[in-house]
mmCIF file of the N, C-alpha and C atoms, coordinates in Angstrom:
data_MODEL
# 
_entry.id   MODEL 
# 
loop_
_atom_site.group_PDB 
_atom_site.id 
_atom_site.type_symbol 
_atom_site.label_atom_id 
_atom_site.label_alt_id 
_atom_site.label_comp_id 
_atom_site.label_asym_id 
_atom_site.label_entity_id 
_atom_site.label_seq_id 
_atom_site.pdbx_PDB_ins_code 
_atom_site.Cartn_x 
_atom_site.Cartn_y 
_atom_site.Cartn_z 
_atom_site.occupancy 
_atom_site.B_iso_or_equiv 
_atom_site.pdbx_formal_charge 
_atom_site.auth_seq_id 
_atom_site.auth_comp_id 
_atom_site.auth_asym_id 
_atom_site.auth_atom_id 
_atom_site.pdbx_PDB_model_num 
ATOM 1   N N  . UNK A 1 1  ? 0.850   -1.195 0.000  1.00 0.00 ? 1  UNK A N  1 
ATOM 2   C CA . UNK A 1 1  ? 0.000   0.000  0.000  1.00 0.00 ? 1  UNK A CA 1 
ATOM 3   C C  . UNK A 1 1  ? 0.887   1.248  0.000  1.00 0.00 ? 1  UNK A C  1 
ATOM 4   N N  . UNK A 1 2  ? 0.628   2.097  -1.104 1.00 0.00 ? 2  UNK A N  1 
ATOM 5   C CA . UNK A 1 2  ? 1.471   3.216  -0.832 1.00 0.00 ? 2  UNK A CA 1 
ATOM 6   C C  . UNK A 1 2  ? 1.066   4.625  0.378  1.00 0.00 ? 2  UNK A C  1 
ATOM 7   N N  . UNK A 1 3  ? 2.228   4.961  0.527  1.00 0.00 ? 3  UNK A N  1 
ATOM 8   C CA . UNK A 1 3  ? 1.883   6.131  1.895  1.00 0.00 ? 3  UNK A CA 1 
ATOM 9   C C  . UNK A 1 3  ? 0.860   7.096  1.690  1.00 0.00 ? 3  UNK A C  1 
ATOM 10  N N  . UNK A 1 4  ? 0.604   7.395  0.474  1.00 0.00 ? 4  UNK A N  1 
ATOM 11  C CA . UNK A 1 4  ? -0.451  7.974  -0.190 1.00 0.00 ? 4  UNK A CA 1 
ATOM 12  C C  . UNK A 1 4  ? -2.122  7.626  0.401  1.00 0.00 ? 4  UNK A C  1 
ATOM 13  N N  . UNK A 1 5  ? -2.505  6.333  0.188  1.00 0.00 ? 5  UNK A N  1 
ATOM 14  C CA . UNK A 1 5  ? -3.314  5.858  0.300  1.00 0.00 ? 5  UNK A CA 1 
ATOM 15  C C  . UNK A 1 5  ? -3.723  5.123  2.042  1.00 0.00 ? 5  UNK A C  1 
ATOM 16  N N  . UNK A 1 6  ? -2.128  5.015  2.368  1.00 0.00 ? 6  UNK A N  1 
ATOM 17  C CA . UNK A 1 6  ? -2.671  4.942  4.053  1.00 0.00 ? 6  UNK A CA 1 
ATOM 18  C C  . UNK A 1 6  ? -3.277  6.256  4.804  1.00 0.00 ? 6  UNK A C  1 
ATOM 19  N N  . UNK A 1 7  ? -2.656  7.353  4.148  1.00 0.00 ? 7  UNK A N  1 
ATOM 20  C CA . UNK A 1 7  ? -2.842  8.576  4.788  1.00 0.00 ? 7  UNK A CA 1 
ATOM 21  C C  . UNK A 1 7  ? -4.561  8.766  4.489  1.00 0.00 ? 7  UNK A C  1 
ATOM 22  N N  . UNK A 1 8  ? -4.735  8.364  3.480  1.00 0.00 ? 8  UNK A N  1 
ATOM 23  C CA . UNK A 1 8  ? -6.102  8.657  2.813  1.00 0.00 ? 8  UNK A CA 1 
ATOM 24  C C  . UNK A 1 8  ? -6.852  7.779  3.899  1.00 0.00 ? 8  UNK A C  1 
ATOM 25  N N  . UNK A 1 9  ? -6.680  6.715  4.034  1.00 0.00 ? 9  UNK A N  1 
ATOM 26  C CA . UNK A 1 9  ? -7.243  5.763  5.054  1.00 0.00 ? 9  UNK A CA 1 
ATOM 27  C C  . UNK A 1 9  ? -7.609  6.580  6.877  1.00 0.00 ? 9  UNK A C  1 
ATOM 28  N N  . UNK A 1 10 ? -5.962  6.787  6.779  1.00 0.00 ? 10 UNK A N  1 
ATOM 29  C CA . UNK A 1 10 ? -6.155  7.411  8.190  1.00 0.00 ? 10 UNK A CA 1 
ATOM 30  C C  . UNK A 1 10 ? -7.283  8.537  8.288  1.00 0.00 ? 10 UNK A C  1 
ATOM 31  N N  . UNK A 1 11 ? -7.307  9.578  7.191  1.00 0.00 ? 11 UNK A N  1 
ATOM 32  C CA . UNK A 1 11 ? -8.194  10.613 7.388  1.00 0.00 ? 11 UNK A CA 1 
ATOM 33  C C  . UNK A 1 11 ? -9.233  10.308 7.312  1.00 0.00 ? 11 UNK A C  1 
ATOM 34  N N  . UNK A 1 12 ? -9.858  9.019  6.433  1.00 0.00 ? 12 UNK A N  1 
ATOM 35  C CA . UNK A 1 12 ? -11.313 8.811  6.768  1.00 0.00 ? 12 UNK A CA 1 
ATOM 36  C C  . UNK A 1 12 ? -11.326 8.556  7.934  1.00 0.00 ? 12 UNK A C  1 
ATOM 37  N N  . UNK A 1 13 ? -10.949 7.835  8.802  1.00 0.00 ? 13 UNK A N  1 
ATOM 38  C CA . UNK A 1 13 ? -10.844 7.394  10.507 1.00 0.00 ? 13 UNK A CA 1 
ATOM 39  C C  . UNK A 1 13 ? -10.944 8.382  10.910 1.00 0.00 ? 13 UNK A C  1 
ATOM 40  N N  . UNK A 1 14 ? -10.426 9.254  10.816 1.00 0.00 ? 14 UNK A N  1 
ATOM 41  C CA . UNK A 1 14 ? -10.534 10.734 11.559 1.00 0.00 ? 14 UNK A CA 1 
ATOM 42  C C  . UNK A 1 14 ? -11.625 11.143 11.341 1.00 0.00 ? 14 UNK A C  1 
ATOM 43  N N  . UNK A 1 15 ? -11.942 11.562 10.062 1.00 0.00 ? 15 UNK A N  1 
ATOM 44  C CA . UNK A 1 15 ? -13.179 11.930 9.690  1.00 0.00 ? 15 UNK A CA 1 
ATOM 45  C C  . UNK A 1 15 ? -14.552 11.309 9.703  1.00 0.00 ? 15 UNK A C  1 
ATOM 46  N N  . UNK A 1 16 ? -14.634 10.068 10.407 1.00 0.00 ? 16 UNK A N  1 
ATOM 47  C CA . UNK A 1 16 ? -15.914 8.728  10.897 1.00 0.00 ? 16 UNK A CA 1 
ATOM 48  C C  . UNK A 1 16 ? -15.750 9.483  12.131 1.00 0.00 ? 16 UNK A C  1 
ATOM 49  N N  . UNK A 1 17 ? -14.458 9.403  13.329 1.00 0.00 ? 17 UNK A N  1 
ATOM 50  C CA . UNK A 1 17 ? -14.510 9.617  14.768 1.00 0.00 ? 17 UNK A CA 1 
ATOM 51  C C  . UNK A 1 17 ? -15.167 10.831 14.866 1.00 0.00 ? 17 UNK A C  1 
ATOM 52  N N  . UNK A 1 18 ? -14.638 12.402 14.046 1.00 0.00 ? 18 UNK A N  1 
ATOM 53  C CA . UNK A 1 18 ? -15.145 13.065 14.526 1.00 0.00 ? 18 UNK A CA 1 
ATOM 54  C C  . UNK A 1 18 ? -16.747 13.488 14.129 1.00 0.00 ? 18 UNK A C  1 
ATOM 55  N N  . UNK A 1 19 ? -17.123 12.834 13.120 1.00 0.00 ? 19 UNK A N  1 
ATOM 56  C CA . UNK A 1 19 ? -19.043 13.396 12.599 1.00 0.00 ? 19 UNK A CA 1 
ATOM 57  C C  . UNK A 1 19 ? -19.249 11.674 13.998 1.00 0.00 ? 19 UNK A C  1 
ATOM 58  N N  . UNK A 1 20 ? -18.859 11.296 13.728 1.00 0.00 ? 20 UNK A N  1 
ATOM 59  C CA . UNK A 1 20 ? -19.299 10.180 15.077 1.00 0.00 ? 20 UNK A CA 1 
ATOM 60  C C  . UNK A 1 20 ? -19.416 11.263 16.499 1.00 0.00 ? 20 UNK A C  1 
ATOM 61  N N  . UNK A 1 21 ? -18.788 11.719 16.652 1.00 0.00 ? 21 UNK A N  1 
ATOM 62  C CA . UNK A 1 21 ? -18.564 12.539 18.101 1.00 0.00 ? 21 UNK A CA 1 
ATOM 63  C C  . UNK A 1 21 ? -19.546 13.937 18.058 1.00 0.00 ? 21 UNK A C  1 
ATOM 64  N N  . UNK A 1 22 ? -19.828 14.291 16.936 1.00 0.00 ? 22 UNK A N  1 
ATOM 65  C CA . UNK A 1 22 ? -20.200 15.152 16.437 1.00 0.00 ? 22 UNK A CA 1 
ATOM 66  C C  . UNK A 1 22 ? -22.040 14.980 16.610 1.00 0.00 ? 22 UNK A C  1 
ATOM 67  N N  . UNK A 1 23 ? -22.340 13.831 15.808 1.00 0.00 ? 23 UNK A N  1 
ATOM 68  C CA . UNK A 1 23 ? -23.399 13.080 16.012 1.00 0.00 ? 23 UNK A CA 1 
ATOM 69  C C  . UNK A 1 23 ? -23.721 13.010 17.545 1.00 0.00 ? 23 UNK A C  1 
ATOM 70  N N  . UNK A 1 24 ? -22.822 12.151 18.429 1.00 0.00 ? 24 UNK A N  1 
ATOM 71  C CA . UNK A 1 24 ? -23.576 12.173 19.631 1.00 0.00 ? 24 UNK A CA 1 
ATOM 72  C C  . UNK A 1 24 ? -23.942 13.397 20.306 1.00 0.00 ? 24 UNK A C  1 
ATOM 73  N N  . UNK A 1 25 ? -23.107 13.978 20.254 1.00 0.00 ? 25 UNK A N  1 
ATOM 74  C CA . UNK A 1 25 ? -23.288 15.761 20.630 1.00 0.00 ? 25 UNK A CA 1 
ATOM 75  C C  . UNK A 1 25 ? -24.109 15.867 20.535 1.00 0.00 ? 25 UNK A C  1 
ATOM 76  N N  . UNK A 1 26 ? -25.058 16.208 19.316 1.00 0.00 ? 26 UNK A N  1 
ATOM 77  C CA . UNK A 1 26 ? -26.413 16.958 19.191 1.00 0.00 ? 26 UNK A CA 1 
ATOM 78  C C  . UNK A 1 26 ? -27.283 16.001 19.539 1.00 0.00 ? 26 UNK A C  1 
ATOM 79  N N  . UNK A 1 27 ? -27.142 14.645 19.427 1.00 0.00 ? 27 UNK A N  1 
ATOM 80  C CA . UNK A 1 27 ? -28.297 14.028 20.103 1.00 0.00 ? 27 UNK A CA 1 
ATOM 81  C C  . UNK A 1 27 ? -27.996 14.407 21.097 1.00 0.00 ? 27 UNK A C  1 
ATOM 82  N N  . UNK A 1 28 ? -27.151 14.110 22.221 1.00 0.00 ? 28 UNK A N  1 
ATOM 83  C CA . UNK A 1 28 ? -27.190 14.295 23.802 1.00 0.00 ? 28 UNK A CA 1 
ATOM 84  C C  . UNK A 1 28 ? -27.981 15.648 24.212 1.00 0.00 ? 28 UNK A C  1 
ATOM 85  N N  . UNK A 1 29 ? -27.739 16.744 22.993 1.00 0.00 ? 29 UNK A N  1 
ATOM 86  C CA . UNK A 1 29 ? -27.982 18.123 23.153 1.00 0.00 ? 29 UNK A CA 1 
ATOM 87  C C  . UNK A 1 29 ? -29.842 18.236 23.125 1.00 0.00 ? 29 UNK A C  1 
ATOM 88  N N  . UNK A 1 30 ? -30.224 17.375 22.093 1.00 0.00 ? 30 UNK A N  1 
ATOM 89  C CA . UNK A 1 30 ? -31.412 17.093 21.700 1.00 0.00 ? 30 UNK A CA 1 
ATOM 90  C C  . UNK A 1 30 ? -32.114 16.552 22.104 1.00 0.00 ? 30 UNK A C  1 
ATOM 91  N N  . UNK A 1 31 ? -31.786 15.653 23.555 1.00 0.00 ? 31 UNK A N  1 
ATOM 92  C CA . UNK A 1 31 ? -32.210 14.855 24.528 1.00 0.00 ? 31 UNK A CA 1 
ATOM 93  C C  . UNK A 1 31 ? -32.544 15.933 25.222 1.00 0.00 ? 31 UNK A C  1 
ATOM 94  N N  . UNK A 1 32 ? -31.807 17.007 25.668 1.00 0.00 ? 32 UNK A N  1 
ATOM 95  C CA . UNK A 1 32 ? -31.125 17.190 27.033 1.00 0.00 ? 32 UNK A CA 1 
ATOM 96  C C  . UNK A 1 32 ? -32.614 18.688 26.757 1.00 0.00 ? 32 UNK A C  1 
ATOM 97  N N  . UNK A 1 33 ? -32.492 19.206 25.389 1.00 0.00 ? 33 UNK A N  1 
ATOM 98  C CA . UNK A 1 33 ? -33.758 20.337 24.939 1.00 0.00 ? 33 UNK A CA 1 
ATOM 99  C C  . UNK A 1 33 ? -34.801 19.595 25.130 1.00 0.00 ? 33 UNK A C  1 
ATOM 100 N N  . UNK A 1 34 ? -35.129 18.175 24.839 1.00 0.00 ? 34 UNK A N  1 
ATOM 101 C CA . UNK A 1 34 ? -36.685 17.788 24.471 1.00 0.00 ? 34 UNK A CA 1 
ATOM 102 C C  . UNK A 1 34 ? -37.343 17.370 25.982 1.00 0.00 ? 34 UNK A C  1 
ATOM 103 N N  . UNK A 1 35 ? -36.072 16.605 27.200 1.00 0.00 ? 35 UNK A N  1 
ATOM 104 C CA . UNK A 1 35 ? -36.761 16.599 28.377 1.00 0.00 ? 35 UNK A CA 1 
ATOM 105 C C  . UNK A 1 35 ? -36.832 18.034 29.167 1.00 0.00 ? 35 UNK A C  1 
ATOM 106 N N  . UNK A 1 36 ? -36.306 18.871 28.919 1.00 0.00 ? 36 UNK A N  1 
ATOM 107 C CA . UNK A 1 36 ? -36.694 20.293 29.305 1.00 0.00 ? 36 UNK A CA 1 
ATOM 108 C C  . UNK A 1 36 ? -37.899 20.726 29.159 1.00 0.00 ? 36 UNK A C  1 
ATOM 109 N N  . UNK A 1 37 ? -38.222 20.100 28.390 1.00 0.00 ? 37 UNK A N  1 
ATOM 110 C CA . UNK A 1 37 ? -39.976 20.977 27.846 1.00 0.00 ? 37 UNK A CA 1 
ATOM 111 C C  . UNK A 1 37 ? -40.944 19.591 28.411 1.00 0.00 ? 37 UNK A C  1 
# 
């Protein structure tokens, strides 16, 4: 595999973890608004 294409690899990983982290955020956020009301 060239270094090219691991790097490409790595950044999708990065880029899954953080809309992953990202994702729970606004649900937790969206939880946290809807039992408020």
């Amino acid at each position: 595999m060239s270094p090219k294409r691991a790097m490409f690899k790595k950044t999708k990983i990065i880029l899954v973890s953080v809309l992953g982290s990202l994702t729970a955020i606004l649900l937790i956020v969206d939880g946290y608004s809807i039992w408020r009301y």
